[in-house]
Each structure stands twice: as C-alpha cells, then as structure tokens.
C-alpha positions as CSV (number, residue, x, y, z in Angstrom):
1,X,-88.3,-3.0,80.3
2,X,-92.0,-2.5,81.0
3,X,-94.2,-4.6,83.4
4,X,-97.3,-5.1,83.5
5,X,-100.0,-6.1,86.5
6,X,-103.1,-7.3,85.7
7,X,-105.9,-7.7,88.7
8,X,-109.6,-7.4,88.6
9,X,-110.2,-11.7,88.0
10,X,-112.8,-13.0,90.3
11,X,-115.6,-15.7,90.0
12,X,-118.1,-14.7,88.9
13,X,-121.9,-16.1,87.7
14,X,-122.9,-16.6,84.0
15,X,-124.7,-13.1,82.9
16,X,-122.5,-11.3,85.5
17,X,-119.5,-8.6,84.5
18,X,-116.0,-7.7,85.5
19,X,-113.5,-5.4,84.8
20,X,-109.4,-6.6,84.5
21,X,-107.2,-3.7,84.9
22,X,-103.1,-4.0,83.7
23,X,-101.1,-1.2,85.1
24,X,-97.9,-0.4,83.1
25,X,-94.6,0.6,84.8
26,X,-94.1,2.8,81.9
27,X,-95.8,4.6,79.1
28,X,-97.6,1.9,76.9
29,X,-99.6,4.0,74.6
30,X,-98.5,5.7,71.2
31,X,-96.7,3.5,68.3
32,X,-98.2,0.3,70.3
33,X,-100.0,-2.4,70.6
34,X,-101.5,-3.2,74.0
35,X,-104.3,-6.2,74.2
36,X,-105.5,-9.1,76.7
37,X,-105.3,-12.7,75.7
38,X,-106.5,-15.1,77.2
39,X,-105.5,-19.1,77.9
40,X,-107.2,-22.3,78.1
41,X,-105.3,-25.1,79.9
42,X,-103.6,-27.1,77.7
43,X,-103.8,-24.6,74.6
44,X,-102.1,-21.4,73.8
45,X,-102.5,-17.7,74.1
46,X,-105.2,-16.3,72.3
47,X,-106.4,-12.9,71.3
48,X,-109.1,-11.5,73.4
49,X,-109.0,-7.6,72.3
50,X,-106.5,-5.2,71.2
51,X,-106.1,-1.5,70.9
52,X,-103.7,0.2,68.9
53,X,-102.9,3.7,67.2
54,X,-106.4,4.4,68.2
55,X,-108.4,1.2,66.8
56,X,-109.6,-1.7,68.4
57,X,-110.0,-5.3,67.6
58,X,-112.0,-7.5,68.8
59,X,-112.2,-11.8,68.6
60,X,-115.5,-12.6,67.1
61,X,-116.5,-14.7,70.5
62,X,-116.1,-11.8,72.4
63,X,-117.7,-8.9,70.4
64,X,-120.3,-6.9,71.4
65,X,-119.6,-8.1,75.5
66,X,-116.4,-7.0,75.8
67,X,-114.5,-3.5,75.8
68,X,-110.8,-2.8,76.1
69,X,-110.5,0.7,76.7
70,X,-107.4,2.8,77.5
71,X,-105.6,5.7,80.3
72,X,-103.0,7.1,79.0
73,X,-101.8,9.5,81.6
74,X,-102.6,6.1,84.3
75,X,-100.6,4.1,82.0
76,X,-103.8,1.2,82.2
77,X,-105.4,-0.4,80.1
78,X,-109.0,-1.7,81.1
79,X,-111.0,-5.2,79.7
80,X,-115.2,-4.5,80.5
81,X,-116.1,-7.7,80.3
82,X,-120.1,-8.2,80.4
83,X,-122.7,-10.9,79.8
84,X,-120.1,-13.3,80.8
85,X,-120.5,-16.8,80.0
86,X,-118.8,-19.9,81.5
87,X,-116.7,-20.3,78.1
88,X,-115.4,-16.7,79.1
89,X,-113.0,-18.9,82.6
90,X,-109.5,-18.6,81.6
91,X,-106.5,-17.0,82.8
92,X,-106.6,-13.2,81.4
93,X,-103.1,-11.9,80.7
94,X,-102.3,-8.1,79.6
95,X,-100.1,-7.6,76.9
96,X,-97.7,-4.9,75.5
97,X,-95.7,-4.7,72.1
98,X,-94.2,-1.7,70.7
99,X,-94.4,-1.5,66.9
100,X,-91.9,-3.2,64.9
101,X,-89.9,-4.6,68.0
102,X,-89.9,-8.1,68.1
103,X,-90.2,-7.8,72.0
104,X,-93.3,-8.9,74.0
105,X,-94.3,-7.9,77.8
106,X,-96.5,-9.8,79.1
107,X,-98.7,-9.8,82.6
108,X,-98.3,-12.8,84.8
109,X,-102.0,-13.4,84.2
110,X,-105.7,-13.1,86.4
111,X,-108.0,-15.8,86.8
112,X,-111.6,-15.4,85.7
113,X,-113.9,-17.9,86.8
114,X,-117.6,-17.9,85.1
115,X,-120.0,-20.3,87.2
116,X,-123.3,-21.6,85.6
C-alpha cells in the first residue's frame, strides 16, 4: 500500500504560479509511473503530466507552463505550475502506478483556484 498527499493548492490570480507537492509513504520512483491529473466537476480524471523511467509527458494545454519534476530520496513528486490561467481551477490529484500492476494510488486531491 502506498499513500499519497498532495498540498500546495491555493487561489491564485491569472498569470500567477504554484507549486503542488505529493509525498509518498513509500518509494514511488523506479519501474513507475507517477503523474497529476486533474478533474473538472462533472467530468473525469484527466492527465495533467506524467514522469516515468526518466521521461515526461506532458497534455498539450499545459505544455510549456507546467513542470512535474521528481525527489527520489524525499519520495515527492512536484507540479510547477506557471502562467496560470483560470482554465488551470480544478482539483489536482497525485497519482502512482507501478508498471504492469493493474493497481492505482491516488491522492485525495488539492484545490487550485485561478481568479481572473
């Protein structure tokens, strides 16, 4: 079992940055995947940025503002988010997979709030 909390949400204004932090209870890097989604009300998870066996991915509305980023010996995983936007206000949950399990970990999420 790992767990995984997220903190680091906040309101911010449009333009502004913040950085979400998810602290593992165990060891989270190595054959992995560990990435933030995000979730609109009403709608379900989606992918915000991922990082795994050393490469990163990225959803195309997020590129170029946003950088996940990784500790290994803190067992954290960071989100930079920058030049935020009020599109960016979701919930912001950290997830955790390791490879070719079918089970998930999930944060229980961190509420970013982008004002005009």
């Amino acid at each position: 079992q790992v767990q995984l909390v997220e903190s680091g949400g906040g309101l911010v204004q449009a333009g502004g940055s913040l950085k979400l932090s998810c602290v593992a209870s165990g060891s989270i890097f190595g054959f992995s995947i560990v990435g933030w989604y995000r979730q609109y009300p009403g709608k379900q998870r989606q992918m915000v940025a991922t990082i795994s066996l050393g490469s990163t991915n990225y959803a195309d509305s997020v590129k170029g503002r946003f950088t996940i980023s990784g500790d290994r010996a803190k067992n954290t995983v960071y989100l930079q988010m920058n030049s935020l936007r009020p599109e960016d206000t979701s919930v912001y949950y950290c997830h955790y997979r390791r490879l070719g399990s079918s089970t998930d970990y999930w944060g229980q999420g961190t509420q970013v709030t982008v004002s005009s």
